[in-house]
C-alpha positions in Angstrom: -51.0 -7.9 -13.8 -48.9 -10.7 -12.2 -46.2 -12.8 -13.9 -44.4 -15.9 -13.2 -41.1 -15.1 -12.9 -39.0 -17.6 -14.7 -38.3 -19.4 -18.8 -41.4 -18.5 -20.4 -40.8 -14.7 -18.9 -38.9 -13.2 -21.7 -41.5 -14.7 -24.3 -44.8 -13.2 -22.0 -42.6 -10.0 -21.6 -42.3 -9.6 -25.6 -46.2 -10.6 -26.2 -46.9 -7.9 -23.1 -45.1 -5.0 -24.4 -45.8 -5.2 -28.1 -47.7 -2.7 -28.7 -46.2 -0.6 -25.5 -43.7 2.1 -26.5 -42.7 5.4 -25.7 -39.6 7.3 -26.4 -37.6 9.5 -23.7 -34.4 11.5 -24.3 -34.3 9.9 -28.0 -34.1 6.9 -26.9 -37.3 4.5 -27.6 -38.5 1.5 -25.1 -40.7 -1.1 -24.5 -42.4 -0.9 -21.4 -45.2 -2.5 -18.7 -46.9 0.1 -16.5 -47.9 -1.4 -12.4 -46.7 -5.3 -12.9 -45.9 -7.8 -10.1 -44.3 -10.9 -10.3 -42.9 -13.5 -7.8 -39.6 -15.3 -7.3 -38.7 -18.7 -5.9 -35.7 -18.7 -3.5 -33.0 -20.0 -4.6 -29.8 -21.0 -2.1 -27.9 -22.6 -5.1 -28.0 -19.1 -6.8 -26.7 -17.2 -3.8 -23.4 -18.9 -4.7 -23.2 -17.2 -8.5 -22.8 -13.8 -7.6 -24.4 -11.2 -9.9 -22.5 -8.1 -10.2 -24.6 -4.7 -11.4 -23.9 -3.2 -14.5 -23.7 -0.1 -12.3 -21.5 0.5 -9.5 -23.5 3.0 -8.0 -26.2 0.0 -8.0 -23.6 -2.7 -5.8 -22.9 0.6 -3.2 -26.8 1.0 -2.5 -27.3 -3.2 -2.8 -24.7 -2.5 0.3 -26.8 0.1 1.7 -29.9 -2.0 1.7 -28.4 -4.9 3.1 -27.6 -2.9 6.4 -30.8 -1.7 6.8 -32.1 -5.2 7.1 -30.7 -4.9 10.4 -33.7 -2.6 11.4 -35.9 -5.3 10.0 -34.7 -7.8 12.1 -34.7 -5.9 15.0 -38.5 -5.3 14.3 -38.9 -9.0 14.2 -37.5 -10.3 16.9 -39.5 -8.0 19.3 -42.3 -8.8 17.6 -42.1 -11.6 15.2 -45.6 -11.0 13.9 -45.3 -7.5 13.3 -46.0 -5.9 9.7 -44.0 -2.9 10.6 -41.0 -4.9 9.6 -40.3 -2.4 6.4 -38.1 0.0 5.1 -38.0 2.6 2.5 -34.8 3.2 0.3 -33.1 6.6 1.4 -30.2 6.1 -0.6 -29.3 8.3 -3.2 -27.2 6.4 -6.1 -28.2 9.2 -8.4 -30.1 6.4 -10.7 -33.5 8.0 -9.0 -33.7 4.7 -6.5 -35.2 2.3 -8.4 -36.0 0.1 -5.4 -38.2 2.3 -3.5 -39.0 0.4 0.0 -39.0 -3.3 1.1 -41.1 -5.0 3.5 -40.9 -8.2 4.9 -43.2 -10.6 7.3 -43.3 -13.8 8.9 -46.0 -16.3 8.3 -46.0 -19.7 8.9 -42.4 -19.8 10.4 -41.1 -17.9 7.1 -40.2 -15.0 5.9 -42.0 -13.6 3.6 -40.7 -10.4 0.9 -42.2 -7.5 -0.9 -40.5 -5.1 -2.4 -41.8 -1.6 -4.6 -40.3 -0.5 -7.4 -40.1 3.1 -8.9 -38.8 1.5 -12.2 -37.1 -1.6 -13.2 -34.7 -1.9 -16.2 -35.4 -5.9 -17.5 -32.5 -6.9 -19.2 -29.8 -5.0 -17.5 -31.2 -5.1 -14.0 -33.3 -8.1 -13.8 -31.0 -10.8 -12.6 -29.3 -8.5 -10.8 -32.3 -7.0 -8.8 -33.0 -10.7 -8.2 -30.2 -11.8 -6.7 -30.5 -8.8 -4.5 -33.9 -9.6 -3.3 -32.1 -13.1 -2.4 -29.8 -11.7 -0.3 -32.1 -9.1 1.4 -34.6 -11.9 2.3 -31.7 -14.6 3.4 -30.2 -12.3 5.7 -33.3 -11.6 7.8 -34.1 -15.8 7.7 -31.3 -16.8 8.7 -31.1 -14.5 11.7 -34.3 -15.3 12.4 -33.7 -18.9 12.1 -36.6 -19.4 9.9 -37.4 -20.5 6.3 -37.7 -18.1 2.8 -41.5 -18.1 1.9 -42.5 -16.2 -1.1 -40.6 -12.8 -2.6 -42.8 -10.4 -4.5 -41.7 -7.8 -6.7 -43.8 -5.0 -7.4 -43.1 -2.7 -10.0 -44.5 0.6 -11.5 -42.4 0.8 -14.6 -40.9 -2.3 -16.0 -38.9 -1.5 -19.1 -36.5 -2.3 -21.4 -34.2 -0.3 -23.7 -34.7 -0.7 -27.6 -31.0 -0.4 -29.1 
């Protein structure tokens, strides 16, 4: 399933997961099973800075950001290479919800995918989002190239019923 990213989200989310519940630990959620979706880069939203509700999420969002640095080194040997990926070795104790990212170059821009274990999507979402936009900034502007598209793939997309 792919989804759009953006006003009408929260109203396809609601349709979507209707009849999509489960309880764990007592508590009960609504939850999508292997989604994707796609964000549009946003400079003007890299100036609002979107704190985690978690501070063990900001120290890996720190993590991750230095090991962009591999990924660029990857693309400027080769700045077609699709080796230009990482997987998330950082243990925040939250069971690393981002699980790798990988990024590419196409067209002279950079181009984002990133795997999810589980994604929380009213506590995390902008959050995760912004993140995504600083991870694929970093490597375009030190590559000197445009933002092409961000994907966000996701094996559990849930949120909490309180």
């Amino acid at each position: 399933m792919i989804v759009d990213y953006g006003s009408e989200f929260d109203l396809l989310f609601l349709e979507l997961v209707r009849q999509h519940f489960i309880t764990i630990g007592g508590k009960q959620y609504q939850e999508l099973l292997n989604i994707s979706y796609k964000l549009d880069f946003s400079e003007q939203e890299l100036e609002k800075y979107v704190e985690s509700p978690h501070f063990e999420d900001e120290v890996e969002r720190e993590y991750l950001l230095k090991r962009v640095d591999d990924v660029i080194s990857v693309l400027k040997n080769d700045i077609n290479s699709r080796q230009a990926i990482f997987a998330n070795l950082y243990d925040n104790g939250l069971g690393k919800c981002i699980t790798s990212a990988h990024f590419f170059v196409r067209d002279g821009k950079v181009f984002l995918n990133t795997y999810f274990r589980s994604q929380e999507a009213e506590k995390n979402l902008e959050y995760d989002k912004f993140t995504h936009f600083l991870l694929v900034n970093k490597v375009s502007k030190e590559l000197g190239l445009e933002v092409g598209e961000i994907t966000v793939i996701v094996a559990n997309f849930h949120r909490t019923i309180e």
